[in-house]
Phi, psi and omega in degrees: 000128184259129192267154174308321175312306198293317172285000205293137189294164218226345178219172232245266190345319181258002166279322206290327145321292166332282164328300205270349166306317207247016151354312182253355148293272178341008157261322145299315162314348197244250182026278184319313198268325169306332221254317189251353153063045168208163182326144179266057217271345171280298173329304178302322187302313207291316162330314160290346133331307170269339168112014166302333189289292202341295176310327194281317177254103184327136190295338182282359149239061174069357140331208172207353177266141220273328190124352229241169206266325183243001166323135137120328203283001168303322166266357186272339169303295196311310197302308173214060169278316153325299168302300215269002160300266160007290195180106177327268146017273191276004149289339196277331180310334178246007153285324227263304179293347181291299191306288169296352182289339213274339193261339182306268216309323167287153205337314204309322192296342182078013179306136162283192186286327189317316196255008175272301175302328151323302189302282185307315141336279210317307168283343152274337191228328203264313180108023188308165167218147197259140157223160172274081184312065195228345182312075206257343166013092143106004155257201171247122162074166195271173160271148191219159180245155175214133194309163171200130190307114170093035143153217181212168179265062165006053206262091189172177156236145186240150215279295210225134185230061162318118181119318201255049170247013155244063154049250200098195154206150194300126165271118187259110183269137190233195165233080182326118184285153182145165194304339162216086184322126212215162191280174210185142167236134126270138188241139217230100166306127199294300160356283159358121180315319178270013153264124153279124166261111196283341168081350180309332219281102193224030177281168194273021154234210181357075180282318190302321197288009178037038170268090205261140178274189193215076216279140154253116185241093170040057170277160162247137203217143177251170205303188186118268183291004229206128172211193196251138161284147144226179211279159163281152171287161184295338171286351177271281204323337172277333170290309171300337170317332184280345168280317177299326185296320186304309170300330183267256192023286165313302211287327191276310176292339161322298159305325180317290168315328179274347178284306184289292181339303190275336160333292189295323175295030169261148171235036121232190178251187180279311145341096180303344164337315216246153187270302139228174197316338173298339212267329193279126171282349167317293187282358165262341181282008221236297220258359186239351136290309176274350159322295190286342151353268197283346204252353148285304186307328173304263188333308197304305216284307200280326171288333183261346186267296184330322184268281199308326180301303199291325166299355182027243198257009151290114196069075193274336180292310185285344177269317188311291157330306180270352128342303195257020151269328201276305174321307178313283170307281189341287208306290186315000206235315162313281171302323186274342144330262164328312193270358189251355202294299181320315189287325196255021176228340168095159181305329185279358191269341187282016176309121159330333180294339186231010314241076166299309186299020170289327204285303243255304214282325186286330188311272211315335181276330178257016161279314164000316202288009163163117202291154164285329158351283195290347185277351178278335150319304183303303180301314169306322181307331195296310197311278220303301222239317171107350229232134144239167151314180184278135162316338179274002190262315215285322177247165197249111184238000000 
């Protein structure tokens, strides 16, 4: 049987090719899944087909990732920043799953190899998908794990499970019950008899990412399987702004691409003047706007994920800071893409046959997810003082 590993491209420039071949299937497929309020799960399949997991899993158990807490992430952004051209959804879904591999496999967690080399199978050959669990938003009381002879027991609900509507498994962040209670992850087959999956997920975006919520009703998860939490360092944390940035990033060039798309099927231009849209200067000065756009945000995003890998935990205010700019442009750059779609394309692009407006609503529902405001304050905060806050004040865990 030939596995996603043994074919998979061998280098991080021709998998991210690979990826970018195939774009506007992974667009359509987002259509679809925008359209029917269900898992983008062909997206995910044909990802894994190709050997994307790679970029995702430390070379020593046959990855492409060095292993290292900021190895890599110049290339796990462009991925997906990539993905999320294609298809907002299965891009943040398959960060999600990036994002927990990156905390299962460090060292810190202390897994042992049995199940760290399981983990890495699953994910190079099987199509595992990770989710991150952590949410208690709008529930009641924390999740808590409680010791039991051969693992522990798992009690609670978490508000949002991005990823996880092709079940996979949960990285559960609890609170280990005990004389002195501490932060703790279990990791929980979605499967399980004793998950409830609630199916709730009904927003007007990122429809695909099905983040819904998840009652654990007293699973039992064995030793194993199971760790100590600890805090991340402030340079990852700053690194992830660059993942978030890499998805709207994607969402914008995306729209970018549907826009030129339907833009050539117009059989006129918005001028009557003009015979067609090639003819008009409106509709090229429109789209050759949000071009130079995305592709400063695009540079910005991409100069800052390359310098924090190389810069680790040096200069954490200043790489951190060009985080929160890359971040800033993304979005805004994103949204204006997605939100101009309707105005240069005309009444007619707004038919349900083509659900263009999914690109805005997905922008728009995950910029949401932590206002730019605030990331613009920090960087004022930086010019004026040299100085931000401490990062653990800053991000939401």
């Amino acid at each position: 049987m030939t596995t996603a590993e043994s074919t998979a491209p061998h280098d991080i420039p021709t998998l991210l090719s690979a990826i970018g071949a195939r774009r506007q299937e992974l667009a359509d497929t987002g259509l679809r899944s925008d359209r029917d309020n269900t898992d983008p799960s062909d997206n995910l399949a044909l990802l894994s087909e190709l050997g994307a997991a790679r970029i995702l899993v430390p070379a020593a158990y046959g990855g492409l990732w060095d292993g290292t807490a900021l190895g890599g992430i110049g290339a796990f952004t462009r991925a997906i920043a990539e993905i999320s051209a294609g298809d907002g959804p299965t891009g943040q879904n398959w960060a999600t799953t990036g994002l927990v591999s990156r905390e299962i496999f460090d060292e810190s967690s202390a897994l042992p190899e049995e199940t760290r080399k399981e983990l890495a199978d699953r994910l190079l050959n099987k199509g595992l998908r990770l989710v991150a669990s952590n949410a208690e938003t709008g529930v009641n009381g924390k999740v808590t794990a409680r010791p039991v002879d051969g693992g522990v027991i798992l009690s609670g609900t978490k508000s949002f499970n991005t990823n996880s509507g092709g079940l996979g498994i949960a990285n559960v962040g609890c609170v280990l019950q005990g004389e002195q209670p501490g932060r703790h992850h279990v990791l929980v087959e979605l499967g399980h008899p004793d998950v409830e999956l609630h199916g709730d997920w009904d927003n007007m975006g990122q429809r695909g990412t099905r983040s819904q919520t998840i009652t654990y009703h007293d699973v039992f998860v064995p030793d194993g399987w199971h760790y100590a939490g600890h805090t991340p360092s402030p340079a990852f944390l700053g690194a992830v702004m660059l993942l978030h940035s890499g998805l709207m990033q994607g969402i914008g060039d995306g729209a970018l691409d549907a826009l030129i798309q339907y833009v050539r099927t117009m059989k006129r231009g918005a001028l009557p003047q003009y015979a067609t849209a090639a003819d008009d200067p409106l509709i090229l000065r429109r789209v050759g706007d949000l071009s130079s756009r995305l592709a400063a945000s695009r540079a910005l995003l991409f100069a800052a994920a390359d310098r924090i890998e190389a810069a680790a935990d040096d200069n954490v205010a200043v790489t951190s800071v060009e985080c929160f700019r890359a971040k800033v442009a993304c979005v805004e750059a994103s949204l204006e893409a997605a939100g101009s779609m309707h105005e240069v394309t005309g009444a007619r692009s707004t038919s349900n046959a083509y659900r263009l407006d999914r690109f805005w609503r997905n922008a728009r529902t995950f910029a949401s997810h932590d206002p730019i405001d605030a990331k613009n304050v920090y960087v004022g905060m930086f010019e004026v003082t040299g100085e931000i806050p401490p990062l653990s004040t800053i991000f939401r865990f």
